[in-house]
N, C-alpha and C positions, 0 to 999 in steps of 0.2 A: 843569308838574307837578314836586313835587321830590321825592316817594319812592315807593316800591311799596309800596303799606301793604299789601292783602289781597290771597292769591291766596286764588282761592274754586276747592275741589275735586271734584266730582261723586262720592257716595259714594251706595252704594245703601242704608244703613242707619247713622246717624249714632253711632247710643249702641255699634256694636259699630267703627265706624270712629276715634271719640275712643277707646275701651281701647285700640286700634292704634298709634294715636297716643301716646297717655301711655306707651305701653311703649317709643316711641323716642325719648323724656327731653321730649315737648310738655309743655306747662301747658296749664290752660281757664283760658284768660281773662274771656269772658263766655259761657255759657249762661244763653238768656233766651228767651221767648216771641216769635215771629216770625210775619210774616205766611203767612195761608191754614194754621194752625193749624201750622205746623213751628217747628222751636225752632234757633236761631243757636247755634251752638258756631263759636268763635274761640279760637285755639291759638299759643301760642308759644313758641320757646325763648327759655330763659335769657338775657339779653343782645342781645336781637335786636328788631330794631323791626318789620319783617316779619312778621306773622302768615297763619297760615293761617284757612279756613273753612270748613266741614263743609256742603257745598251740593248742588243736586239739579242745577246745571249747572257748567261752567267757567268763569270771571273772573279780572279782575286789575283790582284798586282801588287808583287813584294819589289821592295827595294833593298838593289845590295850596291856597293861600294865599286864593286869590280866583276862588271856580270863573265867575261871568260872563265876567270878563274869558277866563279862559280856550275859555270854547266860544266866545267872540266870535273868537279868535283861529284858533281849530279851523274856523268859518264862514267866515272867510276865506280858508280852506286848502280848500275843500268838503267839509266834515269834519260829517257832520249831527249833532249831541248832540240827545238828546231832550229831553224837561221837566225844569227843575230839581225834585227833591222834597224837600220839609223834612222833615227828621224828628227827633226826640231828641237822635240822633246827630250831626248836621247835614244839609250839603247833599248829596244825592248826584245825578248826570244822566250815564247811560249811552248806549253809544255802541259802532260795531261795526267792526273793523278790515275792510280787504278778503274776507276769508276767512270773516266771520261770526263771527268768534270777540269775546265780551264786554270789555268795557272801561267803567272805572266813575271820575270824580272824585270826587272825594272834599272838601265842606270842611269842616272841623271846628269 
């Protein structure tokens, strides 16, 4: 993995959660149509490669270079990654720390 591209945040209401946000200097980067009828709000600041996400659970989306390679390496760690998915965006194959908590590769 070489960056933390998304945290993804658990908000109960997105359109009153991004005014929250833009009033503490975020941009919208992308609002777009998203699966099971919800809509992706992605937020950044100025200068920063980190974004945020406006989401119904908690996450952290890394990006790597070559996501096989990398759950191959994660499988050898006993680390399970689910199904790679394609999408638009790219590859994404999520994955759950000890604790339950989301974790997401990312390849572009």
């Amino acid at each position: 993995m070489k960056s933390l591209e998304i945290i993804m945040i658990p908000v109960n209401d997105r359109q009153k959660a991004k005014e929250f946000y833009l009033k503490l200097g975020f941009k919208v980067l992308v609002e777009a149509p998203a699966a099971h009828g919800e809509t992706w709000i992605q937020m950044g600041l100025p200068g920063s490669s980190t974004t945020i996400s406006l989401s119904n659970f908690h996450g952290l989306i890394c990006e790597t270079d070559n996501i096989e390679n990398k759950i191959e390496e994660f499988e050898k760690q006993n680390i399970e990654v689910g199904n790679v998915e394609q999408t638009p965006w790219g590859k994404f194959a999520w994955f759950k720390d000890l604790d339950g908590n989301s974790l997401c590769l990312h390849q572009k």
